[in-house]
matplotlib code that plots the C-alpha trace (Angstrom):
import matplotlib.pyplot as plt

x = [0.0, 1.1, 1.5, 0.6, 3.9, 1.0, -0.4, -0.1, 1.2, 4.3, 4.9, 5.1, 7.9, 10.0, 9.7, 10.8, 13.6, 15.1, 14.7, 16.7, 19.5, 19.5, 20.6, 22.8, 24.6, 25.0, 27.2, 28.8, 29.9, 30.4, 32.8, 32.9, 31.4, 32.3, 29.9, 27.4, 25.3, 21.8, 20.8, 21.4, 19.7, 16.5, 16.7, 17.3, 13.9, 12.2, 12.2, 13.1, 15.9, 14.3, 11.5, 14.7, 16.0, 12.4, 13.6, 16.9, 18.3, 21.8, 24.4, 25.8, 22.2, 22.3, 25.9, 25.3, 21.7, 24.2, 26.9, 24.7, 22.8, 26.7, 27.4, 24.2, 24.5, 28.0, 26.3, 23.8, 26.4, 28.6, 24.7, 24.3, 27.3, 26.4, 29.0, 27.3, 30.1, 32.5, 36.2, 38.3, 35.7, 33.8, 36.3, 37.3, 33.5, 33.3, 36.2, 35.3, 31.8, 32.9, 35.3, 32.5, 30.4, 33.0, 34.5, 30.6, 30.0, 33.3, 32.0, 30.1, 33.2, 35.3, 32.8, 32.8, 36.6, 38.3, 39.8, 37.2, 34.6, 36.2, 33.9, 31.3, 30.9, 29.4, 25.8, 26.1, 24.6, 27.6, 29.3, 26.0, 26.4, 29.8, 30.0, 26.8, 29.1, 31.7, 29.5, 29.6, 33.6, 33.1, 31.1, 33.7, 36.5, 34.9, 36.4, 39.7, 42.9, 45.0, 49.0, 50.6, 51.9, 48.5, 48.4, 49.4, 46.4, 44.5, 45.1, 43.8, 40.5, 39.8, 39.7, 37.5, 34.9, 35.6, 35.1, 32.4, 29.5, 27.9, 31.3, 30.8, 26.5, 27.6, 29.9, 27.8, 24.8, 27.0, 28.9, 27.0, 30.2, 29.8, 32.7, 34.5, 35.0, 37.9, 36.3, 34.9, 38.1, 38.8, 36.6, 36.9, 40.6, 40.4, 37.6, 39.9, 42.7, 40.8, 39.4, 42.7, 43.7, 40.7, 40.6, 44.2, 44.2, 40.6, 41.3, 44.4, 42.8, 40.1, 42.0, 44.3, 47.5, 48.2, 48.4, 51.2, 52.3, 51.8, 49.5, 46.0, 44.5, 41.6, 44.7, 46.3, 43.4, 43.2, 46.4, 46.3, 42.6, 44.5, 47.2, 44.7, 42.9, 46.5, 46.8, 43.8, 44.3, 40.8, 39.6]
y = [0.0, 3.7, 6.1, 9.6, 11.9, 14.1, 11.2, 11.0, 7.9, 9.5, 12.5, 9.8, 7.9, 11.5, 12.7, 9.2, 9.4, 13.1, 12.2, 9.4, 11.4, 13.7, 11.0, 9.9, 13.5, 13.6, 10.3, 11.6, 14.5, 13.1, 9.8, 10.2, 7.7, 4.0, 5.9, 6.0, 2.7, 1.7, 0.1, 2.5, 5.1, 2.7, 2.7, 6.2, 7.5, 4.3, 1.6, -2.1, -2.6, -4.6, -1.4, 1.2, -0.7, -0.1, 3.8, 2.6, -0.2, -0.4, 2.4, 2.7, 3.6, 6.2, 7.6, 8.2, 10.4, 12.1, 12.5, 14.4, 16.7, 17.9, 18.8, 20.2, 22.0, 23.0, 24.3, 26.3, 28.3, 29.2, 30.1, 32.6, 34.9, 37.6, 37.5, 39.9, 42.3, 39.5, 39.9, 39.1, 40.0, 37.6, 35.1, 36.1, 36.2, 32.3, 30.5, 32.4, 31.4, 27.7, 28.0, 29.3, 26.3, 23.9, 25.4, 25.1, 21.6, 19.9, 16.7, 16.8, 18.2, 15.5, 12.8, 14.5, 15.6, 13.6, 10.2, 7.6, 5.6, 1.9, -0.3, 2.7, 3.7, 7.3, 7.7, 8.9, 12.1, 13.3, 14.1, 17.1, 17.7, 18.7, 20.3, 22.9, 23.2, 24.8, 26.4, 29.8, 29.6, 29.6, 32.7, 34.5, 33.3, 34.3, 37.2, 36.1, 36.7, 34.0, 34.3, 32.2, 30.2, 28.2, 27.1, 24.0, 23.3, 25.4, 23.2, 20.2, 21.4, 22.6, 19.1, 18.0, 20.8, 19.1, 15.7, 15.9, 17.5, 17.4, 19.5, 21.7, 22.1, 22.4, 25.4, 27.0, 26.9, 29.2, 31.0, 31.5, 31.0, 28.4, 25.3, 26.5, 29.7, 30.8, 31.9, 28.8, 27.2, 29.9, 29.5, 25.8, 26.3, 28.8, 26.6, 23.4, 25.8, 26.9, 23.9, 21.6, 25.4, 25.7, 22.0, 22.0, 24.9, 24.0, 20.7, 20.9, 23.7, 21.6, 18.2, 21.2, 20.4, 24.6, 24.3, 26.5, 27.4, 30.8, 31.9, 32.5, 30.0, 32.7, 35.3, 32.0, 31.7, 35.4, 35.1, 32.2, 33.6, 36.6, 34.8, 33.1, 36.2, 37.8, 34.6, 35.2, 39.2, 39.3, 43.1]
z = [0.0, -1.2, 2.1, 1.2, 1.6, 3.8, 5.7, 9.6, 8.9, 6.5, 9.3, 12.0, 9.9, 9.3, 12.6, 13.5, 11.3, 12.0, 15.7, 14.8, 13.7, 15.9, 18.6, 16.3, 15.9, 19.6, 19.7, 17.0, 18.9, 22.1, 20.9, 17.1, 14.7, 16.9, 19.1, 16.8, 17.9, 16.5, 19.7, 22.1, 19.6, 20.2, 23.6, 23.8, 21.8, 22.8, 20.2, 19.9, 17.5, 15.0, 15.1, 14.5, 11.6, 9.4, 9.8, 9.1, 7.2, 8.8, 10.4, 7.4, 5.9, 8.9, 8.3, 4.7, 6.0, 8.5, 5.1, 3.0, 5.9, 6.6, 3.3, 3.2, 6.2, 4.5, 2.0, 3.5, 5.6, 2.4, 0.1, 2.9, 1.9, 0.0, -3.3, -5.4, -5.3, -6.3, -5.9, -2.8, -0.3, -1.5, -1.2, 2.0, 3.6, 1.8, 3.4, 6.7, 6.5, 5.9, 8.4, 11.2, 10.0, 11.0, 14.1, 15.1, 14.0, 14.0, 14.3, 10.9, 9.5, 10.7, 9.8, 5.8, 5.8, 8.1, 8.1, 6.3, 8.0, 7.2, 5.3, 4.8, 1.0, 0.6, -1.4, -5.1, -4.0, -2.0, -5.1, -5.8, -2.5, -2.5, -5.3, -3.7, -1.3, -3.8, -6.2, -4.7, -4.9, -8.7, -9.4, -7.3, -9.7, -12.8, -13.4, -12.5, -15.1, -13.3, -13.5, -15.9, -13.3, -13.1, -16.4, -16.1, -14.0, -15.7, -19.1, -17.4, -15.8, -19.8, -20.5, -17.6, -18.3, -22.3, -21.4, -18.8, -19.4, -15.3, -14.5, -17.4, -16.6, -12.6, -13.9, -16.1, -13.7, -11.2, -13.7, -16.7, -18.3, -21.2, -20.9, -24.2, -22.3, -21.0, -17.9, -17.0, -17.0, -14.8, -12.6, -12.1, -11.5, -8.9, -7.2, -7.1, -5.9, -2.9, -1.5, -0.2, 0.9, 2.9, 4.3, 4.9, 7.6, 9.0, 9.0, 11.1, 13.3, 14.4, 15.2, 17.3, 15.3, 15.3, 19.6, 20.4, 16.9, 17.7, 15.2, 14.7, 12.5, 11.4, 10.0, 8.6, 6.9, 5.7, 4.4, 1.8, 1.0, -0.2, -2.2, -4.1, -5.1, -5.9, -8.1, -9.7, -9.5, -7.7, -7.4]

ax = plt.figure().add_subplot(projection="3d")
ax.plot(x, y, z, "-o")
ax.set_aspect("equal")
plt.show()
């Protein structure tokens, strides 16, 4: 039997589900994901396992929910920055809002971006996901007359944007920038050049490996944000 989408029935089984994993995020921040159990979530909001796993297949079926709600949650931080003016304050106001979103939910960071979940295969969709997460970082390099130092790189993301045509649509839909374009090349290449920037220093501020370094990760941050819009000669 069909359930309506609207149904009591179908609001029962979401609000099942999102309170689900919203026990699940609080093991994942208090002990990471081997604290993420599916029987003490049951026990917790008051089900029998085998009633826990119709909401939920396995906690790998759970993980990849919690996978795509952090990128998404990713995403929504960065969609929130205003980048109309372009240029380097854009830039700037994206890694810092990305940063902010991680400082504040490191755990969904680390579970997206740090060391892989053994065994656990991510859903097709993370690949969208992630790349909503970069979008905005594209429209910002649009504009950009990179120095000729990228071209090597630059070279090899016009083939991508050639040879796939989701890389080429995903660019276009946030640049308006056809793939035979120059600027979409651009664009990519500035994007790809940002991210392991990015990652790198948030990624190593959150696990604390900058204790005592005598620097402040934020102004780190500022810093390579800059080069890249030097790179790109950003207004």
């Amino acid at each position: 039997m069909t359930v309506r989408a609207d149904s009591p029935r179908a609001r029962y089984r979401e609000q099942t589900r999102s309170e689900i994993k919203e026990v699940a995020v609080r093991q994942l921040a208090a002990a990471g994901v081997e604290g993420v159990a599916l029987l003490r979530i049951a026990k917790e909001i008051g089900l029998s396992g085998p009633a826990l796993y119709r909401y939920f297949a396995s906690r790998d079926d759970l993980l990849a929910e919690l996978v795509l709600d952090a990128y998404q949650g990713a995403a929504a931080a960065v969609h929130a920055v205003d980048t109309e003016g372009g240029g380097r304050a854009a830039l700037h106001a994206l890694t810092s809002a990305y940063r902010a979103w991680a400082l504040d939910q490191p755990h969904l960071y680390l579970l997206i971006q740090g060391t892989p979940v053994a065994g656990f295969t991510a859903p097709a969709e993370t690949v969208l996901k992630a790349r909503s997460v970069l979008g905005p970082f594209l429209s910002v390099f649009a504009q950009g007359r990179p120095l000729v130092s990228v071209d090597p790189l630059l070279t090899q993301l016009q083939v991508w944007l050639r040879e796939e045509p989701e890389v080429a649509a995903w660019v276009e839909q946030w640049t308006g920038q056809a793939a035979d374009g120059s600027a979409a090349a651009v664009s990519l290449t500035g994007a790809v050049m940002t991210w392991p920037q990015m990652h790198g220093t948030v990624s190593l501020e959150i696990t604390g490996q900058f204790t005592g370094m005598g620097h402040d990760p934020a102004t780190l941050l500022d810093v390579q944000t800059a080069l890249l819009a030097d790179t790109f000669q950003l207004p």
